[in-house]
N, C-alpha and C positions, 0 to 999 in steps of 0.2 A: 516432539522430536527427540526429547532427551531419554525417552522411554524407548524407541528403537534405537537408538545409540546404546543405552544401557543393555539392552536386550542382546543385541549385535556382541557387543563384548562379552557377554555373557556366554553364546553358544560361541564365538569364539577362541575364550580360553576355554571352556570346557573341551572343545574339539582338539585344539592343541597340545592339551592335560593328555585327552583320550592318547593318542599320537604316541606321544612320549611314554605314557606306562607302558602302550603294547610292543612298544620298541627295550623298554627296559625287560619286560616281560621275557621275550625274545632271548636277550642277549643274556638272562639268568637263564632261561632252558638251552642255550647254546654252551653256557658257560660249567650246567652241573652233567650236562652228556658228556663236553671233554672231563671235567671230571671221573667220572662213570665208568666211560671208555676210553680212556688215553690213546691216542694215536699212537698207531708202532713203530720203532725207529725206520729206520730205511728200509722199503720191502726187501733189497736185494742179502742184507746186512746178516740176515737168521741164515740163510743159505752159504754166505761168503763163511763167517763160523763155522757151520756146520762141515763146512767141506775144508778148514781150515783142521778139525778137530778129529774128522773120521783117518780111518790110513787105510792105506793102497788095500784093493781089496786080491785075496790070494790067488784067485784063479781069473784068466778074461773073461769068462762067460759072467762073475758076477760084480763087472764093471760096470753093467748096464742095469743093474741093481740100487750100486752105491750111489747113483746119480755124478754128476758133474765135478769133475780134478779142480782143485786148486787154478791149475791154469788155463782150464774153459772155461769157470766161473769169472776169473780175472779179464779172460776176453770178453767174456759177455757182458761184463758191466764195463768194461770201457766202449765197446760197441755202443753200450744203451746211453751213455754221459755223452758219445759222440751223436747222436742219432736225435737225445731233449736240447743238443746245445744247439745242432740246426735247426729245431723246430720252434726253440725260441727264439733265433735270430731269422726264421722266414716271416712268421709271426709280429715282429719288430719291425722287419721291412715292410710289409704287409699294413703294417698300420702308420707308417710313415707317411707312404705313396697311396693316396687313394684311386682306386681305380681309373683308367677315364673314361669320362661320360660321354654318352652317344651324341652323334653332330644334334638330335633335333631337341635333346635337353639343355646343351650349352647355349641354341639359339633362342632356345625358351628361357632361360635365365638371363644371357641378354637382354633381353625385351622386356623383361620383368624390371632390370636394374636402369633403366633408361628412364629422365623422366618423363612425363606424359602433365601436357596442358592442353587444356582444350582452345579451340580456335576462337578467336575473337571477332 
């Protein structure tokens, strides 16, 4: 008996050991990719500069050139900051309220939750 108990603990800390390196493993290749590759500031951020930095372009025909004014760009990101802030609060709703369930699932989960003895 003491020999499948030893044996038992054996494979598992070994299996837990295994676990835990491939999880360290992991989180050191997660940890030198952000290194590596930095994440970039805000996507909208290179654009807001850039059109903060460029000027009026001379002629209209090469307006559609220079990309996006100062004050399209400023609409467009408050559009998009309006547009992630709904989507995180449907999202939030969404996971508050769970759906509800069809009449013959409710009636199945009753009957599940009910206790049950056999007849005497």
């Amino acid at each position: 008996m003491t020999e499948r108990l030893t044996l038992g603990l054996i494979i598992t800390i070994t299996g837990m050991g295994l676990v835990f390196a491939a999880l360290a493993l992991l989180w050191g290749v997660m940890a030198a990719m952000q290194r590596l590759f930095p994440p970039d500031e805000r996507p909208l951020a290179r654009l807001w500069r850039r059109a903060a930095t460029t000027d009026a372009p001379a002629t209209p025909g090469a307006e559609a050139e220079a990309g996006p004014t100062a004050e399209e760009l400023a609409a467009i990101m408050a559009a998009l900051a309006l547009w992630r802030e709904e989507e995180v609060a449907e999202k939030a709703i969404g996971w508050r309220l769970p759906p509800r369930p069809a009449r013959w699932l409710a009636v199945g989960r009753s009957r599940q939750l009910q206790s049950w003895s056999p007849r005497r």
